[in-house]
ZAMARGU-4260 file (C-alpha; in steps of 0.2 Angstrom, whole numbers, plus 5000, padded with zeros to 4 digits):
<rodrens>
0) 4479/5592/4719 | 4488/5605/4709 | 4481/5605/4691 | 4497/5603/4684 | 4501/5588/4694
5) 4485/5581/4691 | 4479/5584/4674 | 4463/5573/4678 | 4460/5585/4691 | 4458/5600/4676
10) 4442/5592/4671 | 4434/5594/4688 | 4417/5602/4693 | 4416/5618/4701 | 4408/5622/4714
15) 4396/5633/4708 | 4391/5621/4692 | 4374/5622/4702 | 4356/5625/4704 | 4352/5643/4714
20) 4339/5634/4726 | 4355/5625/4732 | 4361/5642/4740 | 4345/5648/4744 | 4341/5631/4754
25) 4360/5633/4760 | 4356/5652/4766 | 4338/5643/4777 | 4347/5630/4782 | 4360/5644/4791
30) 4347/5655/4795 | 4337/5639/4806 | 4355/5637/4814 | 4354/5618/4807 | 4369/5621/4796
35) 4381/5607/4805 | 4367/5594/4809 | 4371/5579/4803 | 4363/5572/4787 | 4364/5559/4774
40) 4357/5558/4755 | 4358/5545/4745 | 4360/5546/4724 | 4352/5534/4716 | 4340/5530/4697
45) 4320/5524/4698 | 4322/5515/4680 | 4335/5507/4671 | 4340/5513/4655 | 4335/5510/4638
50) 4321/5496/4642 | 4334/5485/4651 | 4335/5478/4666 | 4355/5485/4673 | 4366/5499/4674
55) 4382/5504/4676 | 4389/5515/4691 | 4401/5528/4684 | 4408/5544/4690 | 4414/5541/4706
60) 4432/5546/4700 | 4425/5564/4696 | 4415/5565/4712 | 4430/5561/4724 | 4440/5574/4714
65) 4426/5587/4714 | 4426/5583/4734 | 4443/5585/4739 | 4447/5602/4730 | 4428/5609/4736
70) 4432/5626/4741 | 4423/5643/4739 | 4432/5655/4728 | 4432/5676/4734 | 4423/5677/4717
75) 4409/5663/4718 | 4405/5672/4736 | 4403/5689/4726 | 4391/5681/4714 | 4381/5672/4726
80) 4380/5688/4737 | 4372/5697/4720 | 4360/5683/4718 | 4351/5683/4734 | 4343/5697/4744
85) 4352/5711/4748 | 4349/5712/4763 | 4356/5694/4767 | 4367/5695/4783 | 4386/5694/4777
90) 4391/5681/4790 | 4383/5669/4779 | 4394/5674/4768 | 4408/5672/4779 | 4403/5657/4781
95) 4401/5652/4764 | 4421/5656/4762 | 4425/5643/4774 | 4415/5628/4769 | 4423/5611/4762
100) 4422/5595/4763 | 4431/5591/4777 | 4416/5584/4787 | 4408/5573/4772 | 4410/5555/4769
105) 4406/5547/4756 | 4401/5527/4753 | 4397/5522/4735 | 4397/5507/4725 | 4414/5505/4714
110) 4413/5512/4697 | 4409/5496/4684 | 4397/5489/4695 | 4380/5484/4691 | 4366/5494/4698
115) 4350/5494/4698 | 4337/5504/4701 | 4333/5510/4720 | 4351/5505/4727 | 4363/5520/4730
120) 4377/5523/4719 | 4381/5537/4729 | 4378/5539/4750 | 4383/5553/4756 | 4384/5561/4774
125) 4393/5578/4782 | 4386/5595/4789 | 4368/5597/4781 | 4370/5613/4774 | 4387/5606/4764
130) 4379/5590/4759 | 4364/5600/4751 | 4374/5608/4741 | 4383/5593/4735 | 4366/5587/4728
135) 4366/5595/4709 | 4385/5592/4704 | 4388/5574/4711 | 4370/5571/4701 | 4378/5581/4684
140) 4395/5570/4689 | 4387/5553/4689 | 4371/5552/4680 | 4379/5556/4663 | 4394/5546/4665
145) 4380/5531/4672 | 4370/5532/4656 | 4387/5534/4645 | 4394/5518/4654 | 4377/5508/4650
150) 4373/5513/4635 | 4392/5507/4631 | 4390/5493/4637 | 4374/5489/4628 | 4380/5493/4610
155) 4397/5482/4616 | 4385/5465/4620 | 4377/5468/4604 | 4394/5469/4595 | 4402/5453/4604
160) 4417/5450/4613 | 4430/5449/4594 | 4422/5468/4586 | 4435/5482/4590 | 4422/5496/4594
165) 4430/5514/4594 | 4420/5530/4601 | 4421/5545/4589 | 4407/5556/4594 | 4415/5571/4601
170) 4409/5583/4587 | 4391/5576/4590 | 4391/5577/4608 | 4385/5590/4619 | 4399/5604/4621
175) 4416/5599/4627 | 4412/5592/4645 | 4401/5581/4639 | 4413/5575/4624 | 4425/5572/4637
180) 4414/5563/4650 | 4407/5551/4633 | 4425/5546/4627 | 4427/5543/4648 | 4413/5530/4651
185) 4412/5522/4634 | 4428/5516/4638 | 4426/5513/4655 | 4408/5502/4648 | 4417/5492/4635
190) 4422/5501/4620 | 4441/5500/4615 | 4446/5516/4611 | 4442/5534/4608 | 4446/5546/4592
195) 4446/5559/4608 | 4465/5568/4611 | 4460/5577/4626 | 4453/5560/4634 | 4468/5551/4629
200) 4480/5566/4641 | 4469/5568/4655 | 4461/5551/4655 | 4472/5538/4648 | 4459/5533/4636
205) 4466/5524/4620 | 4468/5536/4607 | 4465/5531/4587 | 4460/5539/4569 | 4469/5538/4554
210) 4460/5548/4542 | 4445/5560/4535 | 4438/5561/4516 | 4447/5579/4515 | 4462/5573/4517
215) 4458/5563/4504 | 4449/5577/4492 | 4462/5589/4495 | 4476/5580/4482 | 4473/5581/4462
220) 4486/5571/4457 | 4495/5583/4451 | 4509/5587/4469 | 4525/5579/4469 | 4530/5572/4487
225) 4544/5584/4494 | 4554/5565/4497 | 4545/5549/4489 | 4559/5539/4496 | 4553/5526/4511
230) 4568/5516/4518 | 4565/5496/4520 | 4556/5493/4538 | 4569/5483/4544 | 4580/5497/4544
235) 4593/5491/4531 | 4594/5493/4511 | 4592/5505/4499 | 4577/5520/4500 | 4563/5516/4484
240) 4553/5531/4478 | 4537/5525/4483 | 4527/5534/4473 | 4534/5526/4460 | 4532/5510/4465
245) 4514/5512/4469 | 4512/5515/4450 | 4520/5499/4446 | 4509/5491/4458 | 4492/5499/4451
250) 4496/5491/4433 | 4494/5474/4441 | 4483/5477/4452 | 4471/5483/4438 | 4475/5469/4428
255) 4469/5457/4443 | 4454/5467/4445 | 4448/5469/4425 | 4449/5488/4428 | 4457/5501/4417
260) 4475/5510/4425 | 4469/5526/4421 | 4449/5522/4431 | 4458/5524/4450 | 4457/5543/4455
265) 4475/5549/4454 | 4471/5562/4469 | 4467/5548/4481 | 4482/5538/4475 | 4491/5553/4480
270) 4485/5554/4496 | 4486/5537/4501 | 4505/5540/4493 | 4506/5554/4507 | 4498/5546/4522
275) 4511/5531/4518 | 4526/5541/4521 | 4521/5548/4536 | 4514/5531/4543 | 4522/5519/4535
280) 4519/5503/4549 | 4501/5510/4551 | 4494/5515/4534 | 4475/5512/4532 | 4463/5517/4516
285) 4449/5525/4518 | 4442/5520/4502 | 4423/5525/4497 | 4427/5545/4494 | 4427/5541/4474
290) 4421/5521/4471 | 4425/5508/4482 | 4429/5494/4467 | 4435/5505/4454 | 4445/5518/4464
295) 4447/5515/4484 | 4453/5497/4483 | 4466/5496/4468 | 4475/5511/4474 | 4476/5504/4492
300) 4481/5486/4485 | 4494/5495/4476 | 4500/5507/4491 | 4497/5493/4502 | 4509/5480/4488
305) 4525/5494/4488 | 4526/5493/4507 | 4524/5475/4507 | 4541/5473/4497 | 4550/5485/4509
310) 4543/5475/4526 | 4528/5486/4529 | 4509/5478/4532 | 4494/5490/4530 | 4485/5491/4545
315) 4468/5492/4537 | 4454/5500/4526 | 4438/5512/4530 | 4420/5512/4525 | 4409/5529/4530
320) 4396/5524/4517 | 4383/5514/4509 | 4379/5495/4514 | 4393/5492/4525 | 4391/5472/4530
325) 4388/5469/4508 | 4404/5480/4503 | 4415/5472/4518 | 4410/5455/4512 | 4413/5460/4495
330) 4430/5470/4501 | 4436/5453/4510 | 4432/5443/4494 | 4445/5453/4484 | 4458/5454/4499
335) 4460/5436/4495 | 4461/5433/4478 | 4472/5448/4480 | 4483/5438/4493 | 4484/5424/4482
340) 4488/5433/4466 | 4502/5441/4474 | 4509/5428/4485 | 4506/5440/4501 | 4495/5429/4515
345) 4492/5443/4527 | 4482/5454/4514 | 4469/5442/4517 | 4465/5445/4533 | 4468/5465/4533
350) 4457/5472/4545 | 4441/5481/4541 | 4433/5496/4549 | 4416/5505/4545 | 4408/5521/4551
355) 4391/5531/4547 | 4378/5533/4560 | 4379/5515/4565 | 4366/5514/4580 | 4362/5498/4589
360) 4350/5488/4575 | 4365/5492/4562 | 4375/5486/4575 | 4367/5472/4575 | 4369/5469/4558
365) 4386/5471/4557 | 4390/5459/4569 | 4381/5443/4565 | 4390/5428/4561 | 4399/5428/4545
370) 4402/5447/4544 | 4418/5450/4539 | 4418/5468/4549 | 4432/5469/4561 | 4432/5490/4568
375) 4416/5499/4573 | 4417/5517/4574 | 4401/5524/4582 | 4397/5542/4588 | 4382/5551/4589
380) 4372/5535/4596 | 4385/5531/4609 | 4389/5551/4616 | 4369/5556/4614 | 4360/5540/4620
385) 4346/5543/4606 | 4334/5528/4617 | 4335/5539/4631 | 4344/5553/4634 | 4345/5554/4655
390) 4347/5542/4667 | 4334/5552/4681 | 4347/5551/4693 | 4340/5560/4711 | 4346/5564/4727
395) 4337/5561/4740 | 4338/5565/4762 | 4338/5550/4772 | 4342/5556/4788 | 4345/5568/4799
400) 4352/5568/4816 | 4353/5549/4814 | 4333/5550/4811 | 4326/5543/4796 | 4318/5554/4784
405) 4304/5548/4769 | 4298/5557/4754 | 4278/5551/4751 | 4270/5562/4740 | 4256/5561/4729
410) 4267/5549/4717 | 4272/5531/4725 | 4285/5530/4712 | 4295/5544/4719 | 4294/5538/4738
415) 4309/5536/4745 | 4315/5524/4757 | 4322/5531/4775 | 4335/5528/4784 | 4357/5526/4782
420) 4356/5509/4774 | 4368/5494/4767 | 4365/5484/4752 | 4372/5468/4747 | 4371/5457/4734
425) 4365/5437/4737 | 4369/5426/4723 | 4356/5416/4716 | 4344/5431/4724 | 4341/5449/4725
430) 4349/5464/4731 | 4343/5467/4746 | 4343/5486/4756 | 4344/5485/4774 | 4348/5499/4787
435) 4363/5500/4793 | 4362/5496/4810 | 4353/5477/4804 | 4369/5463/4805 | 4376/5460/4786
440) 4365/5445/4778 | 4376/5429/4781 | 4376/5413/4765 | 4367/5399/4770 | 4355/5406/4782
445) 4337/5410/4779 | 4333/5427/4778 | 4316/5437/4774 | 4314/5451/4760 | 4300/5462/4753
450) 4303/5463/4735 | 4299/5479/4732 | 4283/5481/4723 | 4277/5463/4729 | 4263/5462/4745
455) 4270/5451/4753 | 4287/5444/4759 | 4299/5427/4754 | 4311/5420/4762 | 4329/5417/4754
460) 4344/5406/4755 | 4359/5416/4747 | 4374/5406/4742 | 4385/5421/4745 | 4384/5437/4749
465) 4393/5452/4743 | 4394/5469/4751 | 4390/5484/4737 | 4395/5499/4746 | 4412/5505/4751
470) 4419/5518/4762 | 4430/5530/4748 | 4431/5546/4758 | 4430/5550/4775 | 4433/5569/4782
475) 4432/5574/4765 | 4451/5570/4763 | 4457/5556/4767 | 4454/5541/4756 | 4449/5525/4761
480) 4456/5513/4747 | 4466/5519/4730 | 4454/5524/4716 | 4453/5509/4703 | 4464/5518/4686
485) 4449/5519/4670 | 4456/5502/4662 | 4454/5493/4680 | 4437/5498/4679 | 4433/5496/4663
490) 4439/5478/4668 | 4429/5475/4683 | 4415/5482/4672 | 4413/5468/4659 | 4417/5455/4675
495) 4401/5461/4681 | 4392/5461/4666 | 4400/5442/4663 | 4392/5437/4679 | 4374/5445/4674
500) 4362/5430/4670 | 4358/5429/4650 | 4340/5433/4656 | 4343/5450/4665 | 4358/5455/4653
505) 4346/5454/4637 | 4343/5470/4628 | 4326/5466/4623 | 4313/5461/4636 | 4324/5456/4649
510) 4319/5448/4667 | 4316/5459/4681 | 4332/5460/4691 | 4324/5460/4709 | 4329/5472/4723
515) 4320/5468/4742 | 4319/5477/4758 | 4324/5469/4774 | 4308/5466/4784 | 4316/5480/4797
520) 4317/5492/4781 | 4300/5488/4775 | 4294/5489/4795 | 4300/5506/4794 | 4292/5512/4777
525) 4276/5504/4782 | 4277/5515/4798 | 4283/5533/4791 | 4271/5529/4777 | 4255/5528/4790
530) 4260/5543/4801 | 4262/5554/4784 | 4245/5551/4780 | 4238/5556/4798
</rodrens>
């Protein structure tokens, strides 16, 4: 896909966004002649996030992009020559400049599904040599966008279905990619919108922001508006100066409010003045960059008042400071007596939006019952994941030439489970791994697990089962099903959530969501495991 086409495809991973023993592997793997056997690894997380019992799967769309344009360039073979030994044989080389992916397919579960910890969001299989080198990008591609999506999703279960939650983290987040990938997956894991432009263009992630406080401090008071006039919204009428119907406005307005016309700062008046004009139908005041009460709030009643009589509604008002639940409770209370006073119902109910380091216990607090918070803009605790900053996704061999392969090591916690496998879901159950060749689980009949972890088996009846991993690409190219667009995802997402029990879906302390082998599985492990300790 041509960049220009495809502007989602400028944000792609390049091949060499990798680790060096990936092409010193590569270069034994050519050397042992085994570059084309036949291998599969599967990507896949040991612990769910942040002390919970789910994740999200997220970043396939960038993984089957990165696939599709996977090619060598002249100058990435020049730096891999200069970084391994000189004396290398240059038909490697040679053969480096040929590689794709046009022997690699790839099965994974679709993006917004729940995942849990030991299933594979990725499975991947081709020519081993290209496969290994697969391993550290598609790792970079999903775990981020993973934890992103979950730590999203999280901070949106805290806030409730009604909260407009936008992401505004970009300038805490860690360089550019991973400001783009953050703005991506908290949209994707329930967030509504992103102050992030360029995820906006090559992402079609909502777009919002109205403001900053230097907008704000950069007026006195003292500039006269090029052209005060504003015509009527509705298109017919005479222009009004608004400027000078703002100051009409801010002598009743202060009369209402038992505050002084001269105790409103006459810069932020201007500048509320200025953003008016330009954005008449979506004028918002950011009001605490002087005094909320005696500053912020009468000069955006009296913008807010001049647009009203020619048809315009303010959109809303910002806090970035101080106790946001007590000053939007106190904000709401003046909004109506305001409303009543002037005879303009909607005033009551104008939205209002608060910022400042909000992390989940604030977030908590913002929206219990009776707050009168509508927005949340959150940034550095949704792009950073302060709790816990990587998701440990690995990458893992399974097989080779249709032979299962096991890691055992001296840690049972990274022992991996051999073989090309199927999961499924059974409702009212587990997730169950099987291998491959085993026939799919069917509802209604018994069927025996391991639950892994558990010394002994139990037998299940699943209502349903659900397949979790689909075919995407196969010969590198060709794609099996359409990709689901962000919003679909995003979609699907909060279905999955929706169908998580309350027990596993709490934040705090939640059940163990259970994942079992199938007794060939565990027959298998039991088997590998006693031969490696010969």
């Amino acid at each position: 896909m041509a960049a220009e086409q495809d502007p989602e495809g400028r944000a792609a991973a390049r091949p060499l966004l990798t680790d060096l023993y990936q092409a010193t592997m590569a270069l034994g793997y050519w050397r042992a002649g085994r570059a084309q056997d036949q291998a599969e690894f599967e990507l896949f997380f040991r612990q769910c996030p942040f002390g919970g019992a789910f994740a999200l799967a997220a970043g396939l769309r960038d993984c089957v992009r990165f696939l599709r344009a996977f090619r060598l360039r002249d100058a990435d073979v020049q730096f891999l020559a200069s970084a391994l030994p000189p004396d290398t044989d240059p038909a490697f080389f040679e053969h480096l400049r040929a590689l794709d992916c046009s022997g690699v397919t790839v099965r994974a579960l679709p993006e917004g599904s729940l995942a849990f910890p030991g299933v594979p969001l990725l499975q991947v299989s081709g020519p081993l040599l290209v496969v290994q080198l697969l391993e550290t990008p598609l790792l970079c591609l999903v775990s981020y966008a993973s934890l992103i999506a979950t730590n999203a999703a999280r901070l949106r279960l805290i806030a409730g279905p009604d909260k407009r939650l936008l992401e505004m983290g970009l300038r805490r987040a860690q360089g550019p990619d991973g400001g783009l990938t953050a703005s991506t997956y908290s949209y994707l894991g329930g967030f509504d919108a992103s102050s992030n432009v360029l995820a906006g263009q090559l992402r079609g992630v909502p777009v919002a922001g109205t403001l900053a406080h230097s907008f704000v401090t950069s007026f006195s008071g003292s500039e006269v508006p090029p052209d005060p006039m504003l015509a009527p919204a509705a298109g017919q009428g005479s222009q009004v100066d608004l400027a000078a119907s703002v100051e009409m406005w801010l002598e009743r307005v202060c009369g209402h409010l038992g505050l002084g016309v001269q105790e409103p700062h006459r810069g932020e008046r201007a500048a509320f003045v200025a953003y008016a004009l330009a954005f008449p139908r979506g004028f918002q005041g950011l009001l605490d960059t002087y005094s909320v009460r005696r500053s912020g709030l009468p000069n955006f009643l009296a913008v807010a008042l001049a647009l009203q009589e020619l048809g315009y509604q303010a959109v809303g008002v910002r806090l970035d400071s101080g106790d946001l639940l007590q000053q939007a409770r106190e904000i709401r209370g003046v909004f109506q007596t305001a409303a009543a006073q002037f005879g303009v119902p909607w005033l009551q109910s104008v939205p209002i939006a608060v910022s400042n380091n909000i992390d989940e216990e604030e977030l908590a607090r913002l929206a219990q019952k009776g707050s009168e918070v509508n927005v949340i803009g959150i940034g550095t605790s949704v792009v950073t994941c302060p709790r816990q900053p990587s998701l440990g996704c690995v990458y893992k061999l399974v097989s080779v030439g249709g032979q299962p392969r096991m890691k055992l090591t001296e840690d049972p916690e990274k022992q991996t489970l051999p073989g090309s496998k199927a999961a499924f879901r059974l409702l009212g159950s587990d997730d169950v791994l099987q291998l491959a060749e085993e026939p799919h689980p069917q509802a209604g009949q018994e069927l025996r697990v391991w639950p892994r972890g558990a010394r002994e088996s139990r037998t299940v009846r699943p209502a349903h089962v659900e397949p979790l991993l689909r075919l995407w690409v196969q010969q590198g190219q060709q794609l099996c099903e359409p990709l689901p667009s962000l919003a679909e995802s995003r979609a699907f997402a909060q279905q999955s959530l929706h169908r998580l029990s309350p027990a596993h879906r709490r934040l705090e302390q939640p059940a163990l969501y259970q994942v079992a082998l199938s007794e060939k599985l565990q027959a298998l492990v039991d088997r590998l495991s006693a031969r490696g300790a010969l």
